[in-house]
Backbone bond lengths (Angstrom), bond angles and torsions (degrees), N, CA, C in turn:
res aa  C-N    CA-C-N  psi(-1)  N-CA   C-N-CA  omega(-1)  CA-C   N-CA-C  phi
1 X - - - 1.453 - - 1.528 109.89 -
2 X 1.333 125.89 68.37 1.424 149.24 154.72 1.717 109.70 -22.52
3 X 1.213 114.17 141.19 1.263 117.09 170.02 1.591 107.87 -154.83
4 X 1.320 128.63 -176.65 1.411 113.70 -148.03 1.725 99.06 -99.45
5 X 1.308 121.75 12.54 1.826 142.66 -168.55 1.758 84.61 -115.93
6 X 1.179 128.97 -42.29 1.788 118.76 -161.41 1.356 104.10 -38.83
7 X 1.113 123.68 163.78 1.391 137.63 178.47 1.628 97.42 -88.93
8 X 1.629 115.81 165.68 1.253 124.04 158.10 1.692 129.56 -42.70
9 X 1.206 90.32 -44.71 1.710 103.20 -175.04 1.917 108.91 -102.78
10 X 0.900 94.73 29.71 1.518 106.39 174.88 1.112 111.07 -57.32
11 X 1.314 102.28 -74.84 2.013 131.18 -164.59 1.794 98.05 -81.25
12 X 1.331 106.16 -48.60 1.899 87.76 163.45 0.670 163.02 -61.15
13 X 1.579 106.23 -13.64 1.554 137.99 176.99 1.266 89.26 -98.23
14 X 1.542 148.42 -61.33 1.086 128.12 -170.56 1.840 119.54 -65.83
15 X 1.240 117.49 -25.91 1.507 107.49 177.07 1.872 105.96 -75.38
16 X 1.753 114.13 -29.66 1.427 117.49 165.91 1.317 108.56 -44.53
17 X 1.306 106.05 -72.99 1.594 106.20 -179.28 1.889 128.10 -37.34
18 X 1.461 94.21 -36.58 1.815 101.76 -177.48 1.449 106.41 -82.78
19 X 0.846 127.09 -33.74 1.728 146.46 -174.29 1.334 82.68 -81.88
20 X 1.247 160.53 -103.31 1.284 126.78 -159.36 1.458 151.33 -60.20
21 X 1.705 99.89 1.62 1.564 129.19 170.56 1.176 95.82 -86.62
22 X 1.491 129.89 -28.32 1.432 113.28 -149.04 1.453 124.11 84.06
23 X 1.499 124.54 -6.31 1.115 95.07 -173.96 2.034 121.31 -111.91
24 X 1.488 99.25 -167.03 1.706 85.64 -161.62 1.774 98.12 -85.08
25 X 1.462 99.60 146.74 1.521 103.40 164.98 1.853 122.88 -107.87
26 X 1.153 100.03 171.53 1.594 102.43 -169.54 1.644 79.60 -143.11
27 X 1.825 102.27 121.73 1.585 97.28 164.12 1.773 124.57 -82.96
28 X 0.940 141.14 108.56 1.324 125.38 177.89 1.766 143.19 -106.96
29 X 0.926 110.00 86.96 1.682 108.96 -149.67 1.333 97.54 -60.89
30 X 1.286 132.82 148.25 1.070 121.16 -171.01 1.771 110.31 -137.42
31 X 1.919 106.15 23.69 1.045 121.06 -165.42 1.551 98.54 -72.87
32 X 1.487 110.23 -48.38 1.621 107.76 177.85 1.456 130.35 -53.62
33 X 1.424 110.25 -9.36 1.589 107.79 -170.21 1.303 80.39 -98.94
34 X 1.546 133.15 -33.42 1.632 104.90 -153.23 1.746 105.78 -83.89
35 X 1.449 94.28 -17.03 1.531 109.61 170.38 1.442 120.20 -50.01
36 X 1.933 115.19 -55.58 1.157 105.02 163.70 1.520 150.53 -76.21
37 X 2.000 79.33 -0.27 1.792 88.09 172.82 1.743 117.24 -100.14
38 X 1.232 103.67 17.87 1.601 113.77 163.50 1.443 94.59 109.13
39 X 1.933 123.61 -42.04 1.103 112.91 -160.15 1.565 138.67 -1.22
40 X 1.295 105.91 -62.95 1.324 114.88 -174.11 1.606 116.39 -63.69
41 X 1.203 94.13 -58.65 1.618 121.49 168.63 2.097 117.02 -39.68
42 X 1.270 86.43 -55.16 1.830 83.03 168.56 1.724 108.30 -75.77
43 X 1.301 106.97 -31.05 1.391 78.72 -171.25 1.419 123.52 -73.24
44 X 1.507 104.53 -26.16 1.654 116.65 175.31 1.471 105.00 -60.13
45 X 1.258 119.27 -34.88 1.703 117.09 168.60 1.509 116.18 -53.53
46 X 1.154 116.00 -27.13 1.597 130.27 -165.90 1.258 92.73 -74.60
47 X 1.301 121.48 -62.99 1.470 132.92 -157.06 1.779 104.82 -75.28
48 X 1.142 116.60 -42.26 1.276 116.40 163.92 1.109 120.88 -18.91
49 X 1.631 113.12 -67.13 1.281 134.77 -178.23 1.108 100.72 -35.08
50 X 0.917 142.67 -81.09 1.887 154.42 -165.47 1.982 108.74 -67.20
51 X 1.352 80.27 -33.64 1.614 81.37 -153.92 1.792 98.01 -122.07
52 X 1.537 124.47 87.22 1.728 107.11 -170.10 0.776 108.52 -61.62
53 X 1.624 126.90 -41.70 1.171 123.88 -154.12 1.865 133.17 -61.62
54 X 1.411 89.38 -24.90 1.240 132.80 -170.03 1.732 98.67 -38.07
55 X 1.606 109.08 129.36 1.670 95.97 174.12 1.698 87.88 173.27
56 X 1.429 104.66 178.22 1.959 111.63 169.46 1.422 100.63 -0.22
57 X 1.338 115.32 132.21 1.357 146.41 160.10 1.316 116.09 58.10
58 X 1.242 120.23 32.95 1.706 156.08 164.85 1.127 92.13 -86.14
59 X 1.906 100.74 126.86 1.857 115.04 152.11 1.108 108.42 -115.98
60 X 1.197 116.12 169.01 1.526 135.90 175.68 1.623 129.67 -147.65
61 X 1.261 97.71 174.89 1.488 86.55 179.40 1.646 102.09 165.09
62 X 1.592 127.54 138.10 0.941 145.29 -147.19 1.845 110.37 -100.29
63 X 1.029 130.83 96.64 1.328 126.02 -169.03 1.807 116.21 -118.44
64 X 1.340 108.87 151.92 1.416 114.34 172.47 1.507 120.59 -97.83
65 X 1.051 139.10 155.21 1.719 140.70 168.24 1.666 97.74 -83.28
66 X 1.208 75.84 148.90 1.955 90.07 170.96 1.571 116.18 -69.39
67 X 1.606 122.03 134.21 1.097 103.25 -154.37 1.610 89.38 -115.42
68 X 1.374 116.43 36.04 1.558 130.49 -179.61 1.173 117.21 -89.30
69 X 1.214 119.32 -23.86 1.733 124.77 -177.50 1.415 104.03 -94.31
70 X 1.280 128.11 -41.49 2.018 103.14 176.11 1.345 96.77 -166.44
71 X 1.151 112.43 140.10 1.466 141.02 170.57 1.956 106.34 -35.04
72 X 0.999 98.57 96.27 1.888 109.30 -169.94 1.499 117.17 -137.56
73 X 1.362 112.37 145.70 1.961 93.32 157.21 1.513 115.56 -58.46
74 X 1.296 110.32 161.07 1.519 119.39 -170.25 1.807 104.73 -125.53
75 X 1.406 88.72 92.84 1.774 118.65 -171.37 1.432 102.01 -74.09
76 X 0.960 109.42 113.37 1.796 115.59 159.01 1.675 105.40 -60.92
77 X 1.205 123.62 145.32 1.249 142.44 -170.69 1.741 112.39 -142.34
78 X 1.516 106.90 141.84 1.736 103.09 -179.86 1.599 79.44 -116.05
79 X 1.813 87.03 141.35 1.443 103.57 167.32 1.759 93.70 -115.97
80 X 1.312 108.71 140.65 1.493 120.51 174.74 1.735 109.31 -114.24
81 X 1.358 97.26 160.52 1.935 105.86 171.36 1.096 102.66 -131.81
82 X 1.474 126.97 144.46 1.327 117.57 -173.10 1.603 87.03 -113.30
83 X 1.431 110.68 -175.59 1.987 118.61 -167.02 1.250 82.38 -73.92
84 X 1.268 154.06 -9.49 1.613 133.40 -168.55 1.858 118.89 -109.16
85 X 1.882 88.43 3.40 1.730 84.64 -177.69 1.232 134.56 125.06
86 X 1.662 81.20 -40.38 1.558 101.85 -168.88 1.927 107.42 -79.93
87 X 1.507 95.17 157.12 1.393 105.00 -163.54 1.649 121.67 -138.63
88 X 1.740 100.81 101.15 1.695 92.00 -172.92 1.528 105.55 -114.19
89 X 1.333 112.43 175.01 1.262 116.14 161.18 1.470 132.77 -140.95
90 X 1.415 137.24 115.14 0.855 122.99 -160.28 1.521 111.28 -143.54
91 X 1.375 114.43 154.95 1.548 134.11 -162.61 2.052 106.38 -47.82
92 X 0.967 110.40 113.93 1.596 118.10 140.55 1.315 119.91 -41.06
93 X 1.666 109.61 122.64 1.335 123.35 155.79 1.846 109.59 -79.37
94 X 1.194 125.93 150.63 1.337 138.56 -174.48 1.768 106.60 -49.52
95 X 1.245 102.81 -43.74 2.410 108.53 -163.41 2.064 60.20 -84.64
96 X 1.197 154.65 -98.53 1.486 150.90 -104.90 1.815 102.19 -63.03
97 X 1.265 105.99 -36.48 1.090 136.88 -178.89 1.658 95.03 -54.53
98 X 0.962 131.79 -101.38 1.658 158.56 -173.01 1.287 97.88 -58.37
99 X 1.222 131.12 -26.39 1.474 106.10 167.76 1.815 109.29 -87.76
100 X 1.156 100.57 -17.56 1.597 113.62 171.26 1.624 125.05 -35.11
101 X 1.189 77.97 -66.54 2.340 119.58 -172.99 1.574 86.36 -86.28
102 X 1.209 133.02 -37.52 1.449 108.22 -173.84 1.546 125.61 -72.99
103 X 1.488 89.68 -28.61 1.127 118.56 -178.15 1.792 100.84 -75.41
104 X 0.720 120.12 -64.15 1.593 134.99 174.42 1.650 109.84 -27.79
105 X 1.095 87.51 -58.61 1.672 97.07 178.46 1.216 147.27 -64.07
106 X 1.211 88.45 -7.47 1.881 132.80 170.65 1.914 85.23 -52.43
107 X 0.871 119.07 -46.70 1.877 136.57 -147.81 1.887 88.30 -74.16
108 X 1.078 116.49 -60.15 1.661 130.81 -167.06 1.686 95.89 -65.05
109 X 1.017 123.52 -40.40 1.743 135.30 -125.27 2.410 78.40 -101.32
110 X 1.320 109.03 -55.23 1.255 103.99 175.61 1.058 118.88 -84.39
111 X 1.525 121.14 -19.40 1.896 116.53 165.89 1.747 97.07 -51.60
112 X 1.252 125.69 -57.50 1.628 112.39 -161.29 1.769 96.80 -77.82
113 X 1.623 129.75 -43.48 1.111 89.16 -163.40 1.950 114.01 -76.78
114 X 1.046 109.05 24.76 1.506 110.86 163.42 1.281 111.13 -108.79
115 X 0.958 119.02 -2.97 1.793 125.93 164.74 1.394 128.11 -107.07
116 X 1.501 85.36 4.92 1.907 103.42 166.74 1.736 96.51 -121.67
117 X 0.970 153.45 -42.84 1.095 145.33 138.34 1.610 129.70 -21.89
118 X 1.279 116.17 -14.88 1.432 123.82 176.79 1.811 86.63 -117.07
119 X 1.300 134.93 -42.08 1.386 110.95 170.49 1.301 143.26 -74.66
120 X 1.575 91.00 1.52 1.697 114.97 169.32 1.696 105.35 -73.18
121 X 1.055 111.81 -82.01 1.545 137.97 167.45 2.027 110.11 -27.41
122 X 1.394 107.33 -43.70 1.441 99.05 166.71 1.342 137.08 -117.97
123 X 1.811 96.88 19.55 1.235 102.84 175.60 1.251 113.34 84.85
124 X 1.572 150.47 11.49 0.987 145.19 -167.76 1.620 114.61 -102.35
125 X 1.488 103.88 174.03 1.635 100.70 143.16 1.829 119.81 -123.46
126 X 1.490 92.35 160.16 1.748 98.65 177.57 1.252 104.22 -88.52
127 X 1.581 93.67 145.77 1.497 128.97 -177.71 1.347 115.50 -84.93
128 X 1.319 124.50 97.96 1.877 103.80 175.36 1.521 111.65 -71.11
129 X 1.502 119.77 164.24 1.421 142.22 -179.79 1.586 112.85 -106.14
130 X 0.726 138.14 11.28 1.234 123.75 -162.48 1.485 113.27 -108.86
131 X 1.228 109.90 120.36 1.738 106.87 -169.48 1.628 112.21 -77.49
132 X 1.730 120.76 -150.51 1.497 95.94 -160.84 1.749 89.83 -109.43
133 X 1.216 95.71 15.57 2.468 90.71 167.01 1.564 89.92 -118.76
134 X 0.913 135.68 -8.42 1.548 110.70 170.43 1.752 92.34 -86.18
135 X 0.900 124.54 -70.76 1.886 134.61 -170.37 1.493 92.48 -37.27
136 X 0.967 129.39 -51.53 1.620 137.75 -154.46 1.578 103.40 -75.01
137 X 1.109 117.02 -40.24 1.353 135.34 -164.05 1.638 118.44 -116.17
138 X 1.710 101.10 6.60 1.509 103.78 179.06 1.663 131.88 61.99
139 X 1.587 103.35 28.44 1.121 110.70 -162.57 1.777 105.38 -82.11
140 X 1.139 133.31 41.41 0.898 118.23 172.30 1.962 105.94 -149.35
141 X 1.310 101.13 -157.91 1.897 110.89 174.48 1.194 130.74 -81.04
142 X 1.438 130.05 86.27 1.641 86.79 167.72 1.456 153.01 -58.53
143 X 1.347 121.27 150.31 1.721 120.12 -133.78 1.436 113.47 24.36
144 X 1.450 120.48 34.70 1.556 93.10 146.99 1.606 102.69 -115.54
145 X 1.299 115.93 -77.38 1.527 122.63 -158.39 1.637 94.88 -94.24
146 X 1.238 134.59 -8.11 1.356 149.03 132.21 1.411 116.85 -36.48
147 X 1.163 118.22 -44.65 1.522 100.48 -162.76 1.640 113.96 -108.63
148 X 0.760 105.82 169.41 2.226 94.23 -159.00 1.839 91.62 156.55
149 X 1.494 99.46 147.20 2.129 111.51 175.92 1.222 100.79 -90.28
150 X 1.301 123.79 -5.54 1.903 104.51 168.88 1.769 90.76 -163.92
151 X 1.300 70.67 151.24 2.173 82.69 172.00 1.410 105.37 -136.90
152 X 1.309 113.65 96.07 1.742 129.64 179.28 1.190 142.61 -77.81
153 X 2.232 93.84 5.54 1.652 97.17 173.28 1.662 89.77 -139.36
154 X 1.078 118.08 27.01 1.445 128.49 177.13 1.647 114.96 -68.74
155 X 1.639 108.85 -5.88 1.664 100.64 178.66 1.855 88.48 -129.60
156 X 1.055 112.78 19.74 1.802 116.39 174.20 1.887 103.20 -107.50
157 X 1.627 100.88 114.63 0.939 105.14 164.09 1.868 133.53 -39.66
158 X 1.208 115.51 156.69 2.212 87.54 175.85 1.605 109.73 -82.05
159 X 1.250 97.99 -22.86 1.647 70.98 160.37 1.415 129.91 -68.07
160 X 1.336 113.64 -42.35 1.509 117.27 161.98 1.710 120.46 -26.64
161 X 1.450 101.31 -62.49 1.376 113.33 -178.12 1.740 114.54 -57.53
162 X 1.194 111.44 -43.42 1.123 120.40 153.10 1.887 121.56 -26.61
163 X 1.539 80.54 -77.23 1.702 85.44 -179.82 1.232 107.02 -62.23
164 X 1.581 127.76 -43.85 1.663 109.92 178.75 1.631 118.35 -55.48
165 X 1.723 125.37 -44.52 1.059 77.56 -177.74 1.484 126.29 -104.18
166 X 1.393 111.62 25.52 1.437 99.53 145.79 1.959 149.42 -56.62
167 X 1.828 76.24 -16.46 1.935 85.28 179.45 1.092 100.70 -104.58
168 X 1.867 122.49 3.18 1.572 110.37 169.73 1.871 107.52 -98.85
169 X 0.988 106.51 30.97 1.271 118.40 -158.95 1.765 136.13 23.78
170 X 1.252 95.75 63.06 1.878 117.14 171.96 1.221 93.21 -59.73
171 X 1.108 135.34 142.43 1.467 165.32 176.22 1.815 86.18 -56.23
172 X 1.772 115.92 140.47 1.276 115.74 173.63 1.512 124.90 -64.38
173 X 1.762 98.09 -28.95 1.383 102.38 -171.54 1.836 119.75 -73.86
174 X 1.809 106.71 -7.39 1.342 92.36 174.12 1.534 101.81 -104.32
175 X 1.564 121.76 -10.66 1.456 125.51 178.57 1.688 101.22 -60.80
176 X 1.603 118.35 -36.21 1.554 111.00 179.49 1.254 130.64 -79.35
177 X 1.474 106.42 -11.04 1.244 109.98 168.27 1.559 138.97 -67.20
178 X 1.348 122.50 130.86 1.342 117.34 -170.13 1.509 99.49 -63.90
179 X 1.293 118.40 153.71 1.474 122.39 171.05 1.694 112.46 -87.19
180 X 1.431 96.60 132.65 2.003 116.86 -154.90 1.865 77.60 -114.92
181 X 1.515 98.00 164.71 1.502 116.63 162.07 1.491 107.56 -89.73
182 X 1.477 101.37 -37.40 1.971 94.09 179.65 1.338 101.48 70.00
183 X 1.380 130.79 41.35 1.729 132.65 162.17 1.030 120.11 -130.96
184 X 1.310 138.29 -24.59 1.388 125.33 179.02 2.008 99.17 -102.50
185 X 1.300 97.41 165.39 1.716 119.14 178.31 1.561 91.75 -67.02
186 X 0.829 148.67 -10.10 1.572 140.92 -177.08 1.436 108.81 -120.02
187 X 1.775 124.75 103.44 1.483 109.74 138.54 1.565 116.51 35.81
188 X 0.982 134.16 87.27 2.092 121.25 156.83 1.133 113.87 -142.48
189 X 1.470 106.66 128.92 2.069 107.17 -179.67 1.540 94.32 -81.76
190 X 1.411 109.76 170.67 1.409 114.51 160.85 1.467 131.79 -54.32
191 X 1.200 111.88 -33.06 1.391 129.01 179.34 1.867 110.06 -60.15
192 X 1.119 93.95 -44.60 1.695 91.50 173.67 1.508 134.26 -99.53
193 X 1.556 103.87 0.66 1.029 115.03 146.53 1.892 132.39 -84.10
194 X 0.767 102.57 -21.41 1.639 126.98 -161.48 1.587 139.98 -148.13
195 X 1.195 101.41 -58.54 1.689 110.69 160.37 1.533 126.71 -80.60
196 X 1.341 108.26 151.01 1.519 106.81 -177.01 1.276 111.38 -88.70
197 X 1.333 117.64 -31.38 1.705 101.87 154.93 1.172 111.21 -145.79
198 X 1.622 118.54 -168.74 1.506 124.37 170.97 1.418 122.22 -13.69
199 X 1.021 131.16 161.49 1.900 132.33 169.34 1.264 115.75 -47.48
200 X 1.693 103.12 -62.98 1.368 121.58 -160.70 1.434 103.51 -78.60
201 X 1.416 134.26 -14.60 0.784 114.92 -145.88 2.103 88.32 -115.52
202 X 1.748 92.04 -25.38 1.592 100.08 160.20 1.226 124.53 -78.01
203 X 1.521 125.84 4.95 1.296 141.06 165.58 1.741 100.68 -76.69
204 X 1.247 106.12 -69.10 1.546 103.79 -168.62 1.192 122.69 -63.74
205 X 1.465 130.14 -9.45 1.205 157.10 -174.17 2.093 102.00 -70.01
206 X 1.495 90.40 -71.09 1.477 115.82 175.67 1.092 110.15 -42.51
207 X 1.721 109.29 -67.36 1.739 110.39 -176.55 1.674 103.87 -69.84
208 X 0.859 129.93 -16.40 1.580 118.72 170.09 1.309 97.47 -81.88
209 X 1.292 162.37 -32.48 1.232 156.69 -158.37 1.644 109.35 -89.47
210 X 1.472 123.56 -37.34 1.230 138.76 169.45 1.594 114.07 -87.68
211 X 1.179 120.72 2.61 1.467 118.53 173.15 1.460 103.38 -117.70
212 X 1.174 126.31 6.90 1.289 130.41 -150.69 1.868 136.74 24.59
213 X 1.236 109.98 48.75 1.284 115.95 151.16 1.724 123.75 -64.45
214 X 1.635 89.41 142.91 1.853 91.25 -168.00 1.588 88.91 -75.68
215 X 1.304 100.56 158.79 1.614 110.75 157.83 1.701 139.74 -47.86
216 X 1.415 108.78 -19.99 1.542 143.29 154.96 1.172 97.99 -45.17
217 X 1.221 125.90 -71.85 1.145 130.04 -145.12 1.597 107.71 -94.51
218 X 0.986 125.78 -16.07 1.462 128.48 167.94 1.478 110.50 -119.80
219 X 1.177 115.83 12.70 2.274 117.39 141.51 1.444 119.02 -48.68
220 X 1.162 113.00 -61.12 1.544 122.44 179.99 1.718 116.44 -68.00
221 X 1.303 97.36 -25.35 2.000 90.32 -177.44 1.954 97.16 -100.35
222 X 1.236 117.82 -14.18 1.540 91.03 159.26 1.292 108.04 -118.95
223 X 1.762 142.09 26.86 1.258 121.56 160.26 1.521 105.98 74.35
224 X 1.737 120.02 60.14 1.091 103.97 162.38 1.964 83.00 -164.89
225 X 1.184 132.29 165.79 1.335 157.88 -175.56 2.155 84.21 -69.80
226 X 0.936 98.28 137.94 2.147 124.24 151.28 1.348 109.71 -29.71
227 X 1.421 94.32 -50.17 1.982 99.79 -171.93 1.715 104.84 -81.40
228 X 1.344 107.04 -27.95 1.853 94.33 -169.96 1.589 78.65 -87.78
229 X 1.196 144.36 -77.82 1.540 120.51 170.59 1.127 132.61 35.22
230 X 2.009 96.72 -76.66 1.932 109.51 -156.85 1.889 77.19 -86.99
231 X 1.627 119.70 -36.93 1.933 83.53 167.47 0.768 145.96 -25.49
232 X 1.699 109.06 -61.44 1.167 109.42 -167.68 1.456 110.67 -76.09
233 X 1.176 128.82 -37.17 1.781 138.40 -178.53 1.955 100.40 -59.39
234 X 1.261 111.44 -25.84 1.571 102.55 157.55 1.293 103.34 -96.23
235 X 0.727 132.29 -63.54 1.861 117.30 -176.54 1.742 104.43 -22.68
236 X 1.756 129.18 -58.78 1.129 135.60 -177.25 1.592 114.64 -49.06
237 X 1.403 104.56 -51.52 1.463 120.40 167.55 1.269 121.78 -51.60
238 X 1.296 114.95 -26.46 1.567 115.31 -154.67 1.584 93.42 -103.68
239 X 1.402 136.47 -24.90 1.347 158.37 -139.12 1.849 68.59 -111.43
240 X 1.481 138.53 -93.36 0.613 144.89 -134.99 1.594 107.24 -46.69
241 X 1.204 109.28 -41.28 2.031 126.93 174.11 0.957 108.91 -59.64
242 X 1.473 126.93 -43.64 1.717 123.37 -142.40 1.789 85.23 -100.61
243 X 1.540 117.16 -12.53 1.862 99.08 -166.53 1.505 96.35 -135.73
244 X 1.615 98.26 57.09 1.828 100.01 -161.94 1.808 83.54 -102.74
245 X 1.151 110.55 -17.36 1.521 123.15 -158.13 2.355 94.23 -63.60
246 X 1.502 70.41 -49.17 1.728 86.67 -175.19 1.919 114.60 -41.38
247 X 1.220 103.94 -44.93 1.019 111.11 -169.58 1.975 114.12 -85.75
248 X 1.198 98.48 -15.97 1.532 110.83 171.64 2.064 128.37 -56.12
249 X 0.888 125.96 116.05 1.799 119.72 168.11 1.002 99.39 -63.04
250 X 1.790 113.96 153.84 0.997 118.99 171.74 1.588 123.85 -59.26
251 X 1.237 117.79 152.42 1.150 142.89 -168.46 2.325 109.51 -72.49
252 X 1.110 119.68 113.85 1.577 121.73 -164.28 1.638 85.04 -115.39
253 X 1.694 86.57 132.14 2.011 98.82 159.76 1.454 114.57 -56.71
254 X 1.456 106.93 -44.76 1.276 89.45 -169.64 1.665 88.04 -131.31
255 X 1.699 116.05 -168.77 1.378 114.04 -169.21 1.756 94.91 -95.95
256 X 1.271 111.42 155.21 1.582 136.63 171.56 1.437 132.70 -136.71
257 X 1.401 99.64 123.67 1.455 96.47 -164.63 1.328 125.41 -78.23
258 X 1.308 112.61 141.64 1.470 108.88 -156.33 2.003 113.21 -123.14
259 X 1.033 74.01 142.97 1.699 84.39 179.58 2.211 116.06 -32.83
């Protein structure tokens, strides 16, 4: 499900991937729907804000600061490219911000309802994606990449997922790939949008944080000082409050009995 932000290797890696499962694909561009729901259009309004100049052959893309060097709020920032190369980045206002991601999400919100629209039509159910540091940490949409009737790697770390599908045999070239969001016009891994560091290294972080290991003791196995450590284990914590909403049913006046 292509859109006019997908990366090059979007649609190749995904027909690689089906072609070696075997199974059938349906291409679906999905640039025209987000077209008529403003998508593009609000978000270039967003960026405006910060950036006037901003217009034709402008990239973008939404990034975090490292939250390893000192105990700080952790400011979302738009980095822009203009057609000549050049590359700045500069601070989000709060409405630039939220109309940004709202706007953004437009992208998640029509990936599922065309993936509930094909499970209407063949009788199926949807599969969620989300491993156990994206789920844990709210890394995804609500009702978009959120919503799905079962999620089957949702308690597998990404490294886990990693290693699984290497023994289900995924082609090497998408097993080497770092994992991207694939939403903004600019290049972005997860890590600089969202995570405080690497996967693996936000894997061991997590499971040390839920098993309760001190930060001492897991400095030396991911290569960072005690103090950038208890960061990141508040960064996890702090992620965990602010995207608790995500994981919530809707809210009933009164109680209803349920199946």
């Amino acid at each position: 499900m292509p859109e006019h932000h997908s990366s090059d290797d979007a649609v190749r890696f995904g027909e690689m991937l089906a072609q070696n499962l075997g199974i059938d694909t349906v291409l679906e561009n999905i640039a025209p729907a987000l077209e008529g729901a403003g998508c593009y259009t609000r978000q270039e309004e967003a960026v405006r804000m910060v950036v006037p100049e901003y217009g034709t052959g402008w990239k973008c893309k939404l990034v975090l600061p490292s939250i390893l060097e000192s105990d700080r709020l952790n400011i979302t920032r738009l980095t822009v490219q203009n057609p000549s190369g050049e590359v700045n980045t500069v601070r989000l206002p709060h409405a630039a911000y939220l109309q940004m991601v709202a706007a953004t999400n437009y992208k998640q919100r029509i990936r599922k309802m065309t993936e509930y629209y094909h499970a209407d039509r063949l009788n199926y159910a949807v599969s969620g994606t989300p491993n156990r540091l994206e789920y844990d940490q709210g890394f995804f949409v609500k009702q978009g990449d959120g919503s799905a009737d079962f999620k089957p790697i949702a308690h597998l770390y990404k490294t886990q997922v990693y290693q699984l599908a290497r023994h289900l045999g995924v082609p090497e070239e998408i097993c080497q790939r770092p994992p991207t969001t694939d939403t903004f016009s600019m290049p972005q891994t997860q890590e600089e949008f969202y995570f405080a560091l690497p996967y693996d290294r936000m894997d061991l972080c997590l499971y040390a944080l839920n098993n309760g290991f001190p930060a001492a003791d897991v400095a030396p196995t991911v290569g960072l000082t005690p103090g950038q450590v208890e960061r990141v284990f508040k960064d996890i914590q702090a992620k965990r409050r602010t995207t608790k909403y995500l994981h919530m049913r809707p809210l009933l006046v009164d109680a209803v009995n349920e199946i």
